[in-house]
ROMARVEX-408422 format. One record per atom (N, C-alpha, C): residue number from 0; residue in one letter; atom name; x, y, z. Coordinates in Angstrom, 3 decimals. Last residue first. Layout:
BEGIN
<atom k="NUM" r="a" a="CA" X="X" Y="Y" Z="Z"/>
...
END
This chain:
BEGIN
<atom k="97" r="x" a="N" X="-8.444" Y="-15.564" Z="7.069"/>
<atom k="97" r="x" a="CA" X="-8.577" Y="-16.816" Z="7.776"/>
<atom k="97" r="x" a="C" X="-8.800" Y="-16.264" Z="9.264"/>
<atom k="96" r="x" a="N" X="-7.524" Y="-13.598" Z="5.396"/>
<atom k="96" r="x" a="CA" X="-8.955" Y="-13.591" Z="5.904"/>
<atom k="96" r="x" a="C" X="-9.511" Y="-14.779" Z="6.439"/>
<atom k="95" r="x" a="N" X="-4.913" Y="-14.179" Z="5.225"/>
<atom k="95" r="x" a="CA" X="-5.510" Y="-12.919" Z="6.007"/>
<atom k="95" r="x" a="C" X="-6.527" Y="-13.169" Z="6.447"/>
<atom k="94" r="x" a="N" X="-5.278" Y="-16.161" Z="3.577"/>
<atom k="94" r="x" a="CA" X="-4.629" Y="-16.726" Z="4.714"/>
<atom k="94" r="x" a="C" X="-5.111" Y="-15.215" Z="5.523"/>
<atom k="93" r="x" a="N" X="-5.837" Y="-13.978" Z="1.149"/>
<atom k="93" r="x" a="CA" X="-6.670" Y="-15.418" Z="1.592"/>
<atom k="93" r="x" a="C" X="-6.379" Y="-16.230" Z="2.985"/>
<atom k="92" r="x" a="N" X="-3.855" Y="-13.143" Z="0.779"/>
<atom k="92" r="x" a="CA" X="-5.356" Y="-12.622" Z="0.941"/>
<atom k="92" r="x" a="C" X="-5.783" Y="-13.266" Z="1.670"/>
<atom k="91" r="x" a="N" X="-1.281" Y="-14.423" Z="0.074"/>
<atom k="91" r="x" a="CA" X="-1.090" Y="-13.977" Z="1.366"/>
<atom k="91" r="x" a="C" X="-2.612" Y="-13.731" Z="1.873"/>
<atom k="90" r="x" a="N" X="-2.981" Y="-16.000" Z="-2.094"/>
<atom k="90" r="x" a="CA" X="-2.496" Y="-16.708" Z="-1.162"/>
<atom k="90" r="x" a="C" X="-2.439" Y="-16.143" Z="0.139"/>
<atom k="89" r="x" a="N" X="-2.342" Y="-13.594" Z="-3.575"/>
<atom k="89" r="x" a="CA" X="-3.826" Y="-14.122" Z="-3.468"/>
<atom k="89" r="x" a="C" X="-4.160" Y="-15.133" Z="-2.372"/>
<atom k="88" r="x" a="N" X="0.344" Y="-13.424" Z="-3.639"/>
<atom k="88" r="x" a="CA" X="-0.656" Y="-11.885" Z="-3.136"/>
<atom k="88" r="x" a="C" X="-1.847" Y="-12.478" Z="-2.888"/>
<atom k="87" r="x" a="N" X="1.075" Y="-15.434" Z="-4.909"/>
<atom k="87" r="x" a="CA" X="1.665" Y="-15.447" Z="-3.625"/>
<atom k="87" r="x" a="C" X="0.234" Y="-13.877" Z="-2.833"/>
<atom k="86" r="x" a="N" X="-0.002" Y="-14.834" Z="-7.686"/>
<atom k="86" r="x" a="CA" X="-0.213" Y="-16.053" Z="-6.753"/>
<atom k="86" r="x" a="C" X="0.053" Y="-15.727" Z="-5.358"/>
<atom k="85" r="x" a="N" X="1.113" Y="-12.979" Z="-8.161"/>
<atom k="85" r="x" a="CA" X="0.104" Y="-12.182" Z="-7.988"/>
<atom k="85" r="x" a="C" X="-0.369" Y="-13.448" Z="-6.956"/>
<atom k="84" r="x" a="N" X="4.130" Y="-13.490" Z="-8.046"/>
<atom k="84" r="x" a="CA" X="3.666" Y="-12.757" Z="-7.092"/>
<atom k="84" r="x" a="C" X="2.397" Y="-12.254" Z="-7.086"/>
<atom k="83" r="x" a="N" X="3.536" Y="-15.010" Z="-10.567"/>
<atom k="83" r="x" a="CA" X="4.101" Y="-15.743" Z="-9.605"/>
<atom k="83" r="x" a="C" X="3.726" Y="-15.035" Z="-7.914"/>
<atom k="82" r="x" a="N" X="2.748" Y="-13.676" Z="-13.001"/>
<atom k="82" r="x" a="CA" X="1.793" Y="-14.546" Z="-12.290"/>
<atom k="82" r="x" a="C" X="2.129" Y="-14.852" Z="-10.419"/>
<atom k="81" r="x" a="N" X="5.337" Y="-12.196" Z="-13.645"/>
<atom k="81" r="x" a="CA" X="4.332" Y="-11.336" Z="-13.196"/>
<atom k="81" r="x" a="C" X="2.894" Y="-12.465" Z="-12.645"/>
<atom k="80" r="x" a="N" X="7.052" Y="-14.041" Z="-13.838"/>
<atom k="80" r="x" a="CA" X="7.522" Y="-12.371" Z="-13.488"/>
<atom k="80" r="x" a="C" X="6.830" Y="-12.488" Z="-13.314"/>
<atom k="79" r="x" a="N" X="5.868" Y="-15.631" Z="-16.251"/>
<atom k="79" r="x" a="CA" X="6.018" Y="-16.501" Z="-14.552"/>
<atom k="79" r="x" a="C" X="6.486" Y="-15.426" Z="-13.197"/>
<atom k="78" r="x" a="N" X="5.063" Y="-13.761" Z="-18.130"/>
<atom k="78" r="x" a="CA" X="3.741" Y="-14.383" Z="-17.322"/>
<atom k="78" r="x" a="C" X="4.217" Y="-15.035" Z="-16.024"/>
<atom k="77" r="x" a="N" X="8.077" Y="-13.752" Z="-18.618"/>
<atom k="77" r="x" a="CA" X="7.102" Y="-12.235" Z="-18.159"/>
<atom k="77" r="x" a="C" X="5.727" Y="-12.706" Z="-17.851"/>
<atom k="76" r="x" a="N" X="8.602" Y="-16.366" Z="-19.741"/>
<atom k="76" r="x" a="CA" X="9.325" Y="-15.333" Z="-18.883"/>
<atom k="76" r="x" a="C" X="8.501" Y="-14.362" Z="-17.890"/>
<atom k="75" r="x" a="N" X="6.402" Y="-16.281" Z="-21.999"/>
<atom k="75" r="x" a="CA" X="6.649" Y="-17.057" Z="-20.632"/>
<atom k="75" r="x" a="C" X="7.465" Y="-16.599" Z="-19.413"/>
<atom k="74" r="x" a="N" X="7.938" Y="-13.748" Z="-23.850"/>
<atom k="74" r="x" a="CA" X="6.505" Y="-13.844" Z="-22.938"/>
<atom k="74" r="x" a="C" X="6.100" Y="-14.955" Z="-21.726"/>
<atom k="73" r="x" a="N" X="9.912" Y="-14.716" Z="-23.811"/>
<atom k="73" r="x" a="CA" X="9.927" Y="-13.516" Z="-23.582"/>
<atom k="73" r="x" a="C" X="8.637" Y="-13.533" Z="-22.576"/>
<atom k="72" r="x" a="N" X="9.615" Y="-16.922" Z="-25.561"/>
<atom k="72" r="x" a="CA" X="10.643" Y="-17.417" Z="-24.182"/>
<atom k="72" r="x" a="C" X="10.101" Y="-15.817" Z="-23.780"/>
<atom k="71" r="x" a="N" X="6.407" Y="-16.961" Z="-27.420"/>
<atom k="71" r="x" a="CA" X="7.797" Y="-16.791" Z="-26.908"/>
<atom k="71" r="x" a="C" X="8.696" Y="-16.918" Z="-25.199"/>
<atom k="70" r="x" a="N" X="3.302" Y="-19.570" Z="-26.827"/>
<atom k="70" r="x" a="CA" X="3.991" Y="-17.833" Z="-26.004"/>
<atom k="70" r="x" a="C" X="5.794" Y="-17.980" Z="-26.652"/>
<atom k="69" r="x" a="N" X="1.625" Y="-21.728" Z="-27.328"/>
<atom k="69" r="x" a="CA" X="2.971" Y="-21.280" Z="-28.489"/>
<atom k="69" r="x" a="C" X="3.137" Y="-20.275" Z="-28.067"/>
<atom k="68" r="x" a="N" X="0.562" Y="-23.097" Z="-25.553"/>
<atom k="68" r="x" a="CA" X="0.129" Y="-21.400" Z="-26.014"/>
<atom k="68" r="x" a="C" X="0.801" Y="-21.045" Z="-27.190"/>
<atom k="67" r="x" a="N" X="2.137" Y="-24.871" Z="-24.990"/>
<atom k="67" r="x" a="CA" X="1.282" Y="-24.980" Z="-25.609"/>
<atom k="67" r="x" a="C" X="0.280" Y="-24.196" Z="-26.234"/>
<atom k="66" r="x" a="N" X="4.116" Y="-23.528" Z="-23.500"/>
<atom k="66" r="x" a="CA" X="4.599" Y="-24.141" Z="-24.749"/>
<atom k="66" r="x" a="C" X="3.060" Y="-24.514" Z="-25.766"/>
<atom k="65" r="x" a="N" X="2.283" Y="-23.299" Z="-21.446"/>
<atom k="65" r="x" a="CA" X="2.670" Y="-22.166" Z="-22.534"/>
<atom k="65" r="x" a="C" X="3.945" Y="-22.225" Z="-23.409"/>
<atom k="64" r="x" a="N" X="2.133" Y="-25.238" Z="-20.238"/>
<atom k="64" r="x" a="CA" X="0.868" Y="-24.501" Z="-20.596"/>
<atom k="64" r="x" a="C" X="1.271" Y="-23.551" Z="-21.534"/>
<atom k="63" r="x" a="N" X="4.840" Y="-26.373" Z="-19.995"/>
<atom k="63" r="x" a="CA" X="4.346" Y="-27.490" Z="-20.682"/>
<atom k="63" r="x" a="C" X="3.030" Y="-25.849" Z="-21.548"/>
<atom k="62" r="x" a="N" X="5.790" Y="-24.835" Z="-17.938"/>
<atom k="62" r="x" a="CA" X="6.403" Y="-24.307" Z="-19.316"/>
<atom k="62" r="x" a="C" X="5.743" Y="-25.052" Z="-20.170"/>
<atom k="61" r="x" a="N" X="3.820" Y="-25.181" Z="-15.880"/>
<atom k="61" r="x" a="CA" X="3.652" Y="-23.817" Z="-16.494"/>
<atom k="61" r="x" a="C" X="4.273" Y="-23.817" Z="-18.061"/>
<atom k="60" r="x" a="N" X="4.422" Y="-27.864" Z="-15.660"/>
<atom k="60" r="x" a="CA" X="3.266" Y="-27.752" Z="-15.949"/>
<atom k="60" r="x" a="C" X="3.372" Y="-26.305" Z="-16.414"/>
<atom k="59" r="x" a="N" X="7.063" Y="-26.907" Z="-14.021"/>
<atom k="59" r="x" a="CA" X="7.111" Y="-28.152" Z="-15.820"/>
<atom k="59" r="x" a="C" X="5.914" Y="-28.153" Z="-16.036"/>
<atom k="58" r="x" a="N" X="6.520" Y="-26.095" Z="-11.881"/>
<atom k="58" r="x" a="CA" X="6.982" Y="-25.048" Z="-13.008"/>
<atom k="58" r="x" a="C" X="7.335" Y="-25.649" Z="-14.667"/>
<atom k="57" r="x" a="N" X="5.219" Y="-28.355" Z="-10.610"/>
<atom k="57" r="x" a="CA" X="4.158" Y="-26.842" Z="-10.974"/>
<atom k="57" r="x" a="C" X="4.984" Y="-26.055" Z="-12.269"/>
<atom k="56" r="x" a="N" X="6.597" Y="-29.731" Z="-10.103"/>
<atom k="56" r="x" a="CA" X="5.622" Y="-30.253" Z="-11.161"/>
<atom k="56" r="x" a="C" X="5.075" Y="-29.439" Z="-11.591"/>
<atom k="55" r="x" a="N" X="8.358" Y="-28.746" Z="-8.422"/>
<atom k="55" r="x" a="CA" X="8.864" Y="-28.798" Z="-9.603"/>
<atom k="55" r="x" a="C" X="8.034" Y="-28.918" Z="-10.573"/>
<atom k="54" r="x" a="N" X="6.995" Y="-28.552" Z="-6.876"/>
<atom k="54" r="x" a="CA" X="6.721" Y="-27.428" Z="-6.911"/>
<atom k="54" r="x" a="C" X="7.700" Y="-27.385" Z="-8.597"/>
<atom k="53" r="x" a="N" X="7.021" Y="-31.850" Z="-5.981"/>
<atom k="53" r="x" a="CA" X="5.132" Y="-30.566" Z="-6.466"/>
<atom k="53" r="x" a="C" X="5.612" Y="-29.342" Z="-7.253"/>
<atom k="52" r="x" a="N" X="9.146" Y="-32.096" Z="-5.150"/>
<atom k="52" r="x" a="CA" X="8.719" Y="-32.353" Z="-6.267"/>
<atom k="52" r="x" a="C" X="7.120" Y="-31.620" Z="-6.837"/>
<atom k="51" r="x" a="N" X="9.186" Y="-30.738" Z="-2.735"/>
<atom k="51" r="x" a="CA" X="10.135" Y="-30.102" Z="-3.350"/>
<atom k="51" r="x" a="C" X="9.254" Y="-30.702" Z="-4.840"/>
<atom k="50" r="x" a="N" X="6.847" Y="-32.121" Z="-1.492"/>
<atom k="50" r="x" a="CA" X="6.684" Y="-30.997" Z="-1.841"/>
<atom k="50" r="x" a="C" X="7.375" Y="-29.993" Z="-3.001"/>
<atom k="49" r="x" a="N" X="8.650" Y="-34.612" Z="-1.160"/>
<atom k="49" r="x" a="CA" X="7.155" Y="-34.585" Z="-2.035"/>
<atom k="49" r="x" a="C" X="6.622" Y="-32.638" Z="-2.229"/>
<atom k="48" r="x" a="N" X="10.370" Y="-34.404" Z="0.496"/>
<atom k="48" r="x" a="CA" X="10.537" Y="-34.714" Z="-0.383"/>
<atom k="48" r="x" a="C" X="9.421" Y="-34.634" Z="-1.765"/>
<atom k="47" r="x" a="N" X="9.556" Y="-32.204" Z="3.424"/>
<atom k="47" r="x" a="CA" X="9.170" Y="-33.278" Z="2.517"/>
<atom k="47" r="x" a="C" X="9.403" Y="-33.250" Z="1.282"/>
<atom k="46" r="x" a="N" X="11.553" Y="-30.555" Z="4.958"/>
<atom k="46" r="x" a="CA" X="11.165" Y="-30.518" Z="3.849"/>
<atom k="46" r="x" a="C" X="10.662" Y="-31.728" Z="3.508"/>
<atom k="45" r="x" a="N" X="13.409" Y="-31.623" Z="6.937"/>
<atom k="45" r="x" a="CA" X="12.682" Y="-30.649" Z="7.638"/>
<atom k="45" r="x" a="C" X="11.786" Y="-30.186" Z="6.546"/>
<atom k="44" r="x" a="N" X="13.509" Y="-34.885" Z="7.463"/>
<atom k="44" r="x" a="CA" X="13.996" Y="-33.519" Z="7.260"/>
<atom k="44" r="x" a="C" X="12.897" Y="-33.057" Z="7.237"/>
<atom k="43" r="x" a="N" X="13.967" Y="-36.455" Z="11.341"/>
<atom k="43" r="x" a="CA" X="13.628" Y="-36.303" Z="9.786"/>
<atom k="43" r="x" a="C" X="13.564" Y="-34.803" Z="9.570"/>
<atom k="42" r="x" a="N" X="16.413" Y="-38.535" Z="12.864"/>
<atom k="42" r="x" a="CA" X="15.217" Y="-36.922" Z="12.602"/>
<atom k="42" r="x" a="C" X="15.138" Y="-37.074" Z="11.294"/>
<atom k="41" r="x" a="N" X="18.214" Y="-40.787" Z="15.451"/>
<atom k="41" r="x" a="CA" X="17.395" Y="-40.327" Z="13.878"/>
<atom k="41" r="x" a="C" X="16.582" Y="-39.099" Z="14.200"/>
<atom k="40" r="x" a="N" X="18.316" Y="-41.378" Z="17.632"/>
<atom k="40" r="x" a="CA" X="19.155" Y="-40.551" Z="17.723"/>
<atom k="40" r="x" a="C" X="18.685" Y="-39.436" Z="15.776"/>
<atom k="39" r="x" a="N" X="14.976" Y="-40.925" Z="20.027"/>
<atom k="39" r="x" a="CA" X="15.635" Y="-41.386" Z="18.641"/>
<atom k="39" r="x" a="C" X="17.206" Y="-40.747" Z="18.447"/>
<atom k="38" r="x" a="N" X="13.899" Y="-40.050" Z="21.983"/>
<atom k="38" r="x" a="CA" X="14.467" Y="-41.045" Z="22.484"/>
<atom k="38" r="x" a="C" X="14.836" Y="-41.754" Z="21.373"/>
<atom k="37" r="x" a="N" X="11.775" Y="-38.420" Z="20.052"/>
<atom k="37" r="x" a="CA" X="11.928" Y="-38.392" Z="21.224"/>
<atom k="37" r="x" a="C" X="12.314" Y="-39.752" Z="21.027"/>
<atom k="36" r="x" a="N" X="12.408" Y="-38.058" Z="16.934"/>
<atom k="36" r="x" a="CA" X="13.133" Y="-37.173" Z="17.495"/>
<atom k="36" r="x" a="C" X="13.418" Y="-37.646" Z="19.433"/>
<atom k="35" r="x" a="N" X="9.816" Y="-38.717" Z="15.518"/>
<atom k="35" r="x" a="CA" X="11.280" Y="-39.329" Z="15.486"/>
<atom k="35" r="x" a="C" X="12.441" Y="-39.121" Z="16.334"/>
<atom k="34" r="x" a="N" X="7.927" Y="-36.488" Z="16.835"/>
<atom k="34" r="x" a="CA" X="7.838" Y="-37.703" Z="16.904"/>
<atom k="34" r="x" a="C" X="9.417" Y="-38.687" Z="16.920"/>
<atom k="33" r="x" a="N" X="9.085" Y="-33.994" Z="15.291"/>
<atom k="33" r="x" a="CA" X="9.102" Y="-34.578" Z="16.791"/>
<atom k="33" r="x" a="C" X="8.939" Y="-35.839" Z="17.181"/>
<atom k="32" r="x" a="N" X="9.025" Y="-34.904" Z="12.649"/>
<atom k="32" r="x" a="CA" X="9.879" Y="-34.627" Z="13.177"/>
<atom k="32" r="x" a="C" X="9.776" Y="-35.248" Z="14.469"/>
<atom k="31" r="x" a="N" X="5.699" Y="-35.355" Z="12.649"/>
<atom k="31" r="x" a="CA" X="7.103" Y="-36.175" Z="12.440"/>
<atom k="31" r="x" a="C" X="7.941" Y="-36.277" Z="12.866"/>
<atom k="30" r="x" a="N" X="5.210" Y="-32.507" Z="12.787"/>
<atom k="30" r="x" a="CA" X="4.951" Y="-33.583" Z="14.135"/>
<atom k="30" r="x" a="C" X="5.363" Y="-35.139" Z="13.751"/>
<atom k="29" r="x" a="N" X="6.366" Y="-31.592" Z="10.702"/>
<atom k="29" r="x" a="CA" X="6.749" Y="-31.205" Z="12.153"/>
<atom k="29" r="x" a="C" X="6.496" Y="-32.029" Z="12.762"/>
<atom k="28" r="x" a="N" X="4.539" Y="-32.453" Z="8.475"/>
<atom k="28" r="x" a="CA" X="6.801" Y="-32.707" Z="8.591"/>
<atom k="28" r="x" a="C" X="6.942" Y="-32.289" Z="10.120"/>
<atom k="27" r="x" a="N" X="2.516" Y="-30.919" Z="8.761"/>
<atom k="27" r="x" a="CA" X="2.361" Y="-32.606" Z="9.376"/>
<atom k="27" r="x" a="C" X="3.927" Y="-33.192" Z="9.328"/>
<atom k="26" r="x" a="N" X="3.440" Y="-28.681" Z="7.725"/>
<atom k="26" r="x" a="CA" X="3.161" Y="-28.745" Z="9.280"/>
<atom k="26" r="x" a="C" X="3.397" Y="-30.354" Z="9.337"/>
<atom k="25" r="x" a="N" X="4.163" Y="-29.236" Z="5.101"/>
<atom k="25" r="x" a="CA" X="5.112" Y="-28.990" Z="5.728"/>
<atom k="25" r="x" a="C" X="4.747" Y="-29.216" Z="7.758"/>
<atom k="24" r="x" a="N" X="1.909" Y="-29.960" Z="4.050"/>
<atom k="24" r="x" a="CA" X="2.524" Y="-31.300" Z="4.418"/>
<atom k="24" r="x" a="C" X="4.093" Y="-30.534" Z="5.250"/>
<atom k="23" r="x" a="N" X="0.030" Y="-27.409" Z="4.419"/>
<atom k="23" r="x" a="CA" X="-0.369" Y="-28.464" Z="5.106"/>
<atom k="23" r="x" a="C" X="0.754" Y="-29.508" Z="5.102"/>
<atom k="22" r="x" a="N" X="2.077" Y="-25.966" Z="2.585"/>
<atom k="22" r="x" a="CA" X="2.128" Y="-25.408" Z="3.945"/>
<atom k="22" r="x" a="C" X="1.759" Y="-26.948" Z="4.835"/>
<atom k="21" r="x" a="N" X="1.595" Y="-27.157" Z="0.504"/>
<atom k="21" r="x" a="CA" X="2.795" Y="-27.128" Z="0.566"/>
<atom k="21" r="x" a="C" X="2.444" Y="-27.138" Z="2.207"/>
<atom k="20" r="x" a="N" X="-1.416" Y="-26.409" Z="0.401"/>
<atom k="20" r="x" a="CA" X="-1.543" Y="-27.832" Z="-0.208"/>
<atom k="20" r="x" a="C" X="0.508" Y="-28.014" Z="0.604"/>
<atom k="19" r="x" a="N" X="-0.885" Y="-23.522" Z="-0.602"/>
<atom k="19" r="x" a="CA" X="-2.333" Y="-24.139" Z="0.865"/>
<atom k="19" r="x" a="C" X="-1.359" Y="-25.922" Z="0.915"/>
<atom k="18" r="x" a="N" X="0.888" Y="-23.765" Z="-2.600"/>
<atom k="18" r="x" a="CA" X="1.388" Y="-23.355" Z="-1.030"/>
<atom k="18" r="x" a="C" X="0.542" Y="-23.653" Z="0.072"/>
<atom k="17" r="x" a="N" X="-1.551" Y="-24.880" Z="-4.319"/>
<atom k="17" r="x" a="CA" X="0.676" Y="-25.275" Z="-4.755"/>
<atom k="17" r="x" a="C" X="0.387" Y="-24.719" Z="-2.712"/>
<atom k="16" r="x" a="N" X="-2.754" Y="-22.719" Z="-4.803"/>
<atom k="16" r="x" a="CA" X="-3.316" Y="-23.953" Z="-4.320"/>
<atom k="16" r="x" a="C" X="-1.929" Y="-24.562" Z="-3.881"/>
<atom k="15" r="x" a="N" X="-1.215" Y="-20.509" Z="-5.317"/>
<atom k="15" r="x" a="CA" X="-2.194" Y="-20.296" Z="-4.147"/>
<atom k="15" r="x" a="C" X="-2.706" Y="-21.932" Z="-3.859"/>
<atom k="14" r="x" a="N" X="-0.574" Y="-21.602" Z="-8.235"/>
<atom k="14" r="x" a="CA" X="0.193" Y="-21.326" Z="-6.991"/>
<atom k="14" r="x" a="C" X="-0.511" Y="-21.400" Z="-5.366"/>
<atom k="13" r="x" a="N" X="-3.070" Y="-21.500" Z="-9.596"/>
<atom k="13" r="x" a="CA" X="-1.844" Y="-22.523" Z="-9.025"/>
<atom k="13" r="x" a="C" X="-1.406" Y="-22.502" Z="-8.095"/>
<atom k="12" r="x" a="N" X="-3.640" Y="-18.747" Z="-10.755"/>
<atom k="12" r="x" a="CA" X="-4.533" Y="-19.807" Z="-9.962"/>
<atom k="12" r="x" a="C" X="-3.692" Y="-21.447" Z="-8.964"/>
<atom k="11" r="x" a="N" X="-1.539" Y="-17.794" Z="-11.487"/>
<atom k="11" r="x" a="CA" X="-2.411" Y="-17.154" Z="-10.501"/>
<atom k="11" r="x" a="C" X="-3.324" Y="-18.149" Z="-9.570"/>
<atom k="10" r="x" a="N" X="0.063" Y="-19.511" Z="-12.953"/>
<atom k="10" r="x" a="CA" X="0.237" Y="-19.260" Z="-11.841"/>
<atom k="10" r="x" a="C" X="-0.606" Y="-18.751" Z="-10.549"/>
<atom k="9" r="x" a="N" X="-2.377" Y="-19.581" Z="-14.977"/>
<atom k="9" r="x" a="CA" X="-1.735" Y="-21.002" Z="-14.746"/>
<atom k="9" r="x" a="C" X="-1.199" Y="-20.314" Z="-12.902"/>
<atom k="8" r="x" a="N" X="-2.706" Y="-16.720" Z="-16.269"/>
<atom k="8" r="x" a="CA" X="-4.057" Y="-17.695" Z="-15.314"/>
<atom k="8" r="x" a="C" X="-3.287" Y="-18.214" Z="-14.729"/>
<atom k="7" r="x" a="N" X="-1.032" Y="-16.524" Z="-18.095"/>
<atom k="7" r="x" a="CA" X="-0.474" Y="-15.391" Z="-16.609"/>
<atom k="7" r="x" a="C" X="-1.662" Y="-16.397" Z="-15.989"/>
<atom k="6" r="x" a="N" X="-1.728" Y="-17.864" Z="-20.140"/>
<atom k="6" r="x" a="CA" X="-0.733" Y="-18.109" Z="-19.815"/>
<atom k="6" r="x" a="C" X="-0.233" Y="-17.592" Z="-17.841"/>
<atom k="5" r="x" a="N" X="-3.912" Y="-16.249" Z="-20.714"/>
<atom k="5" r="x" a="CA" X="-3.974" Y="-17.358" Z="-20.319"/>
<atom k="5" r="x" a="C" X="-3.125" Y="-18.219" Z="-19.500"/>
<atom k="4" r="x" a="N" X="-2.649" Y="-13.650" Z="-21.477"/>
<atom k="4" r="x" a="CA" X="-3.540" Y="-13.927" Z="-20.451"/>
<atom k="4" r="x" a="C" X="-3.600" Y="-15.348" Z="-19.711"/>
<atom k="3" r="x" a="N" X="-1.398" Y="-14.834" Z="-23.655"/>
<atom k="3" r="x" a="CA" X="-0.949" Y="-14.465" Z="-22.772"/>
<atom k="3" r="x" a="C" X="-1.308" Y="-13.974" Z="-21.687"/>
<atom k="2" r="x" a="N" X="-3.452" Y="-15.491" Z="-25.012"/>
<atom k="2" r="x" a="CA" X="-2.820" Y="-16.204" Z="-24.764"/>
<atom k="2" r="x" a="C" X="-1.820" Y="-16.048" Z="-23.648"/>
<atom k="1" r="x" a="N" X="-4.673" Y="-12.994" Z="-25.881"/>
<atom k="1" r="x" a="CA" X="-5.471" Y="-13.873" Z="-24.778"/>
<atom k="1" r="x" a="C" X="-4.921" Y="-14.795" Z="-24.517"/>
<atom k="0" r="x" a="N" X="-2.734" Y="-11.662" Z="-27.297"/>
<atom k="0" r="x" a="CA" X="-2.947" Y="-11.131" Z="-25.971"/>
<atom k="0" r="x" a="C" X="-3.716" Y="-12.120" Z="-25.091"/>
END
């Protein structure tokens, strides 16, 4: 059970950092954008390349944390089910009380 606690930590705590950390390089992608944009026929995308990879790093760090838990596919499964939206809930909190 404390492994699988442990396991449910990784997202909870992650994530919420993962999207503060996403959000900031997505804004500074905007004033890029614009930037490239006046009297360019070029634009840039609308996703930094570096984010898409963060978020990959995040879900190869979760299966790495609980491969290392030795958790079943069941139970990893059901910690990334159930971490993933507590992340996003702690995240939405937290931007509330901004």
């Amino acid at each position: 059970m404390i492994r699988f606690l442990l396991c449910l930590l990784y997202p909870v705590l992650l994530i919420p950092l993962y999207l503060d950390w996403s959000r900031a390089q997505a804004e500074g992608q905007i004033d890029k954008m614009q930037q490239a944009v006046f009297n360019t026929p070029g634009s840039e995308a609308p996703l930094p390349p570096v984010v898409v990879v963060g978020g990959v790093g995040l879900l190869v760090g979760y299966g790495l944390w609980a491969r290392l838990l030795r958790l079943p596919g069941w139970a990893r499964f059901l910690g990334m089910l159930l971490g993933a939206p507590l992340g996003v809930a702690v995240f939405t909190y937290r931007q509330a009380a901004k």
